[in-house]
C-alpha positions in Angstrom: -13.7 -33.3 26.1 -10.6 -31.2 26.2 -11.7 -29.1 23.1 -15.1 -28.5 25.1 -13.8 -27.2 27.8 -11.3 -25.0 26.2 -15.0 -23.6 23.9 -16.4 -22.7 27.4 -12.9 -20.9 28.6 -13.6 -19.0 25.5 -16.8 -18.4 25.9 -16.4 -17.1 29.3 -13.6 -14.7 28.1 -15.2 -13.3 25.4 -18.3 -12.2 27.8 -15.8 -10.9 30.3 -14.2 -8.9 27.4 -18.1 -8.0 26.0 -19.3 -6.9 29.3 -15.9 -5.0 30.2 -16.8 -3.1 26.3 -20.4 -2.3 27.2 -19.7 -0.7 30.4 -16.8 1.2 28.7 -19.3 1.8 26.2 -17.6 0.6 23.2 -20.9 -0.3 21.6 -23.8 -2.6 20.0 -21.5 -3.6 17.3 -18.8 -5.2 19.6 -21.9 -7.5 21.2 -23.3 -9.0 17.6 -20.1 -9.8 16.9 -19.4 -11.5 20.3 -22.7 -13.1 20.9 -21.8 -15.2 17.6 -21.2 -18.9 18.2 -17.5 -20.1 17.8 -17.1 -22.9 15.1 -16.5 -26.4 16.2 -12.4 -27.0 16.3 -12.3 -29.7 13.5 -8.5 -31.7 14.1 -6.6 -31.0 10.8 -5.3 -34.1 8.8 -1.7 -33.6 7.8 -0.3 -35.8 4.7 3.1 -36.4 4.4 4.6 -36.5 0.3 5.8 -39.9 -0.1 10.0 -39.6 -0.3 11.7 -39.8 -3.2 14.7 -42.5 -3.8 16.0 -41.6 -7.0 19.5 -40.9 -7.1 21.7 -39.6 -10.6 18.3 -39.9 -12.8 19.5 -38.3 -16.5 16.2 -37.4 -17.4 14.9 -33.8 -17.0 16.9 -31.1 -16.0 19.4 -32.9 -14.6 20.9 -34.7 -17.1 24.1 -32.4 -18.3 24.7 -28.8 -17.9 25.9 -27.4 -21.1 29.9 -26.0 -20.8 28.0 -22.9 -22.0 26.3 -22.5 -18.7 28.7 -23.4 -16.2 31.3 -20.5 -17.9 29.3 -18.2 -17.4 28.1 -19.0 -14.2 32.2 -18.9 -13.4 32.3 -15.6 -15.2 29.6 -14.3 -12.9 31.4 -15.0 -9.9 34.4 -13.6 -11.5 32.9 -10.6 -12.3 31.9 -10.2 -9.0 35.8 -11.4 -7.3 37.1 -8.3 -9.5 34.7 -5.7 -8.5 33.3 -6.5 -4.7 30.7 -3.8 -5.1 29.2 -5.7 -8.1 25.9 -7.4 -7.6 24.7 -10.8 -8.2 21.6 -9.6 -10.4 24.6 -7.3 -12.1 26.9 -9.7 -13.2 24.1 -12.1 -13.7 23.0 -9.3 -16.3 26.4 -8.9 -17.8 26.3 -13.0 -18.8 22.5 -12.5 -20.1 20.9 -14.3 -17.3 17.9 -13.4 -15.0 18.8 -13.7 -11.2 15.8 -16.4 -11.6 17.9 -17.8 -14.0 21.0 -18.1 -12.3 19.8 -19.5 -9.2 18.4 -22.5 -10.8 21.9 -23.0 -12.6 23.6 -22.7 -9.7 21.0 -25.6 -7.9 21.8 -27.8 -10.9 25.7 -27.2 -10.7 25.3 -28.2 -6.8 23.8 -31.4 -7.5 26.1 -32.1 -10.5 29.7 -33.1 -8.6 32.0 -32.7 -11.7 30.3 -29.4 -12.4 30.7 -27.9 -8.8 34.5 -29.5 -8.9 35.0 -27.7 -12.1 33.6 -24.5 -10.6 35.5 -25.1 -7.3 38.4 -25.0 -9.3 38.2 -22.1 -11.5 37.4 -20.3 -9.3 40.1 -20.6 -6.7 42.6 -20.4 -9.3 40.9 -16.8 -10.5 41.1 -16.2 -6.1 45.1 -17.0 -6.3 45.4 -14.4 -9.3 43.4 -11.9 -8.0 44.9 -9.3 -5.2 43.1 -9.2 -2.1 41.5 -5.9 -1.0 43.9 -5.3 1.4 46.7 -5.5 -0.5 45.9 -3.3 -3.2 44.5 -0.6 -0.1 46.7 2.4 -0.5 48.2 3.9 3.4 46.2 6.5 4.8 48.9 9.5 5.4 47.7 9.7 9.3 
């Protein structure tokens, strides 16, 4: 009943909004297209995915991430510790990897714990060698 009545509030609006048109005299057109009868509202049936419980599988994708990868996904990040106006899709470039690419490395080395320790790890220790920007910033002579 309730998706009747809000058909009629329609209704009613759209003539209001058709007659205000013809006597502003917007035209034949806007009527046709008015005078049309509104579809039924059909409720839509939403299906949920059924969840997934697997945990660890080694099949697929998943299963190891070459050394390979995860150095140069290191050196990537590298790259870009050393020079702060590099780019991901630039350093990315510089390892011969897409930015496509490198995103789904970097999902794989998120779900891969001794991969994203290793990472963690590397990576900090690169941080600790590297000066920070505002160490190396030379005095201005104001």
């Amino acid at each position: 009943m309730q998706s009747k009545s809000r058909l009629r509030r329609a209704r009613t609006t759209l003539q209001i909004v058709l007659a205000a048109a013809l006597g502003t005299g917007v035209g034949v057109a806007a009527a046709r297209a008015f005078a049309q009868p509104l579809p039924a509202i059909q409720p839509k049936a939403y299906r949920r995915p059924a969840p997934a419980f697997v945990q660890n599988s080694a099949t697929g994708e998943d299963a190891e991430i070459p050394s390979t990868q995860v150095e140069k996904y290191v050196a990537v990040y590298k790259d870009m510790q050393r020079n702060r106006s590099l780019t991901v899709e630039k350093a990315a470039a510089k390892e011969g990897l897409s930015i496509g690419e490198f995103r789904r490395l970097e999902q794989k080395i998120e779900r891969d714990d001794a991969a994203r320790e290793h990472v963690r790890t590397e990576l900090q220790a690169a941080a600790a060698q590297t000066p920070s920007p505002a160490a190396t910033a030379v005095p201005s002579a104001n």
